[in-house]
N, C-alpha and C positions, 0 to 999 in steps of 0.2 A: 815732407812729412810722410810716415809710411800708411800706408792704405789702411783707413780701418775695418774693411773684412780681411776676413782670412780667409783662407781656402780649407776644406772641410776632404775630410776622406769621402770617399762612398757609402752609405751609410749610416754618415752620423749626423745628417741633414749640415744646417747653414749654423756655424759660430757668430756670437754677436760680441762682438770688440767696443763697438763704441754707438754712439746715439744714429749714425747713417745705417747702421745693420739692425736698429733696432724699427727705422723708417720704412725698410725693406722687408722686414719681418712681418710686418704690419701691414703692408700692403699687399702682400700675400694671405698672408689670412684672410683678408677682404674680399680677395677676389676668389678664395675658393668656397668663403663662408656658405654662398647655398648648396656646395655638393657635400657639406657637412650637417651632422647633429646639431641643436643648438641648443642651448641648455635647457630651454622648458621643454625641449624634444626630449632632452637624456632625464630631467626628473618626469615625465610625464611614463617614461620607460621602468625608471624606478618604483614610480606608485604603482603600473600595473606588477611592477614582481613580488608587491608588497602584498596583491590583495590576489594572488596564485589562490592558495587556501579557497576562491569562490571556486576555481574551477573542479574541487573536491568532489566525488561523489556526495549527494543528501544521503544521511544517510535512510535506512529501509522505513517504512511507517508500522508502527507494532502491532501485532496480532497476540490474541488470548493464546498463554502456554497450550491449551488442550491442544490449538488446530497448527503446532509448529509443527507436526508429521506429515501434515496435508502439505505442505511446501517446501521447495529444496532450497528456498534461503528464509532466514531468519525473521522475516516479517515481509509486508507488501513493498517489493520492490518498482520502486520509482520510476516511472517512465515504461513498465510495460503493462500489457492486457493480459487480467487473469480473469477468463471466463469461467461463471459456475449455471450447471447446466441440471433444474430439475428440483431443486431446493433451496426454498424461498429461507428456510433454516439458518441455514449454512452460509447463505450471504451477507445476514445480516448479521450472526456473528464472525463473518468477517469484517465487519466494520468499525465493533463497539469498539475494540483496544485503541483502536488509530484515535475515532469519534475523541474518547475520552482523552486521550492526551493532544487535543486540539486541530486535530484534522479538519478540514470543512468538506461535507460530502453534497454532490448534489447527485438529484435521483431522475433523469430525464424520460420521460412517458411512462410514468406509472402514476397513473389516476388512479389508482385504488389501493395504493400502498399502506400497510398495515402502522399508521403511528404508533398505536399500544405494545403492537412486537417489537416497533424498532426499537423506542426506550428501554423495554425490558432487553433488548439484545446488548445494550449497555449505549445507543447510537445517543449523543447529546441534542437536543431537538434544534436547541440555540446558533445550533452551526451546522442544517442542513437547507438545503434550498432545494427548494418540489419547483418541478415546470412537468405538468402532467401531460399534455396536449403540446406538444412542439409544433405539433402539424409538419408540412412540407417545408420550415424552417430548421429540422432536426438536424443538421450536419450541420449548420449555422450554429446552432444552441451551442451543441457539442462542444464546438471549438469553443466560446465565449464561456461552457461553464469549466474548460482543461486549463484556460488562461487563469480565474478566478477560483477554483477548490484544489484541491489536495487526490480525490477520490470522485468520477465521474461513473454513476452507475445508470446503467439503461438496458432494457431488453431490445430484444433485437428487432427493428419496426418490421409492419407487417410484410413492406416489398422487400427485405433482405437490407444488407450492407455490402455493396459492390467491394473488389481487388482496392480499385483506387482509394473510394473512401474509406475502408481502412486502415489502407496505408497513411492517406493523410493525416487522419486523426492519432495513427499509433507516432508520426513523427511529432506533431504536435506534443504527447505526451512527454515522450524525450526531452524534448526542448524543453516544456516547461517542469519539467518531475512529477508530472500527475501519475495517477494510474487508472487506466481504464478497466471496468468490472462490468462487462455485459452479462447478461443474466440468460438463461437461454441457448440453445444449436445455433449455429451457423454464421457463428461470427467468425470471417477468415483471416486466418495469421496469426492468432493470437496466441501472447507467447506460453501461456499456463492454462489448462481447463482441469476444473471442479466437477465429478461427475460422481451420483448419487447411484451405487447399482441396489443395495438391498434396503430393507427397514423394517425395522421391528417395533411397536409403540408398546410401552410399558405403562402401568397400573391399574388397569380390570384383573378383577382376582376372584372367582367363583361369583360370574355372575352380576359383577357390582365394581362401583371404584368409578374412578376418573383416570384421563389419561396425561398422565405426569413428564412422562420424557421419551423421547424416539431414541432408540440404536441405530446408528444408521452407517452403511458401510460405503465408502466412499474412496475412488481410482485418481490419481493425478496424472494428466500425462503432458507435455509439453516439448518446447525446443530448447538445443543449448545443453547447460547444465539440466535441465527438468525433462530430458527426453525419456529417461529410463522412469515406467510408471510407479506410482507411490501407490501403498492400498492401507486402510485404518480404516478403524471403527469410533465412532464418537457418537457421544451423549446429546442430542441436542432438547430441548434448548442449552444452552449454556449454565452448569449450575445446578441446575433443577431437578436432578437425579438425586444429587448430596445435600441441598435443604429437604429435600422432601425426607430423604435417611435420617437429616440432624434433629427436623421436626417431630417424626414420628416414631422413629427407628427403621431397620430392616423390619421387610414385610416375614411372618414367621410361615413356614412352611405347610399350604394345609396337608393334615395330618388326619387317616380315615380309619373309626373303629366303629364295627356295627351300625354301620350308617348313617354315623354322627361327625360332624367337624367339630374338633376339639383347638380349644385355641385358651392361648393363658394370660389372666387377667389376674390384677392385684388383689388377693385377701387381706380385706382391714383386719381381720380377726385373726389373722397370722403373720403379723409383723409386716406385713404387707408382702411375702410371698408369693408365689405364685398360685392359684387351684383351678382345677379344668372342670370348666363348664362346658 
């Protein structure tokens, strides 16, 4: 009876002829089985290519149209530090757009944070978390509120923030997609800083009035893409300029004849016209 293997070119591995090639076959697979894949190994390979898409950047957390001049990408990017240095303003309308479309922000060492501005800055109260007093646990905090929030704001403590720490904490960010927002000078590394150089506060008008909204001129300068500095002027509070416009109108210009302010107010007895009293 003639052999049932055959002989195989180079190549083209082992021919199986009959039931002895197929016992040979088999005990070779056997014996290489553990320098191989083995199928929960290859779908275990599969699922991770299936869920690729996590390692996507998140994308950016949104910021109000007014302040997208203030920064060279399209809202608070993930995983780095944007410091803002000098205007309590200006931070917190950094916050509101994220706030509101469900950001969780926590505020470390500010015992005396202004709740009433931050609502009004748009911040949602329901998804911030206050640790005012960290104490000598504050690198501790830090890390445990970048694992938990979206948005990790704190001024800068009174002894500084050494190279190390925050390096640590900016890797930490990365890792989790947080972003860090110190408040404040001298926090080192960080990849974007918010700086307040002029300001102008608006509504006293001869004497009288309240003050309705700051102009305020404001430099960006940063690493990376954000190296070359940004400069703008914005309205702050947020808004507050153009209710006050919608509610009352433009303020009218005072206007001086023989040493009287003239200013124009409605005549009922003229169709409601104008006449200068």
């Amino acid at each position: 009876m003639a052999s049932s293997a055959a002989a195989s070119a180079p190549g083209e591995g082992t021919r199986i002829t009959g039931p002895a090639d197929i016992q040979r076959a088999l005990s070779v697979v056997r014996d290489q089985a553990e320098a191989r894949a083995n199928t929960a190994q290859m779908q275990a390979a599969v699922a991770r290519a299936d869920h690729l898409d996590e390692l996507r950047p998140e994308p950016e957390l949104p910021i109000a149209a007014e302040l997208r001049s203030l920064l060279p990408w399209t809202g608070l990017r993930r995983g780095t530090v944007v410091a803002v240095h000098s205007s309590a303003l200006a931070l917190l309308a950094l916050l509101g757009e994220a706030s509101k479309n469900g950001a969780w922000i926590s505020f470390v060492g500010f015992p005396h944070l202004g709740i009433a501005a931050a609502a009004e800055a748009g911040i949602v109260l329901e998804r911030v978390i206050l640790v005012p007093q960290p104490g000598a646990k504050w690198l501790e905090v830090m890390a445990i509120m970048l694992d938990g929030t979206q948005i990790v704001v704190a001024p800068v403590p009174p002894g500084g923030v050494t190279d190390a720490q925050a390096r640590t904490l900016a890797a930490r960010a990365r890792q989790r997609g947080s972003v860090i927002v110190p408040f404040g000078p001298g926090w080192p590394g960080a990849d974007l800083t918010i700086e307040r150089t002029a300001a102008r506060w608006q509504g006293l008008a001869m004497g009288h009035g309240r003050l309705r909204w700051m102009e305020a001129d404001y430099v960006t300068r940063g690493r990376g893409s954000a190296m070359r500095p940004r400069r703008c002027t914005i309205s702050l509070p947020l808004g507050a300029q153009e209710k006050w416009e919608r509610g009352r109108g433009r303020p009218v210009a005072p206007q001086t004849t023989g040493g009287r302010n003239l200013r124009a107010v409605p005549d009922p007895g003229n169709n409601g016209g104008p006449v200068q009293r």
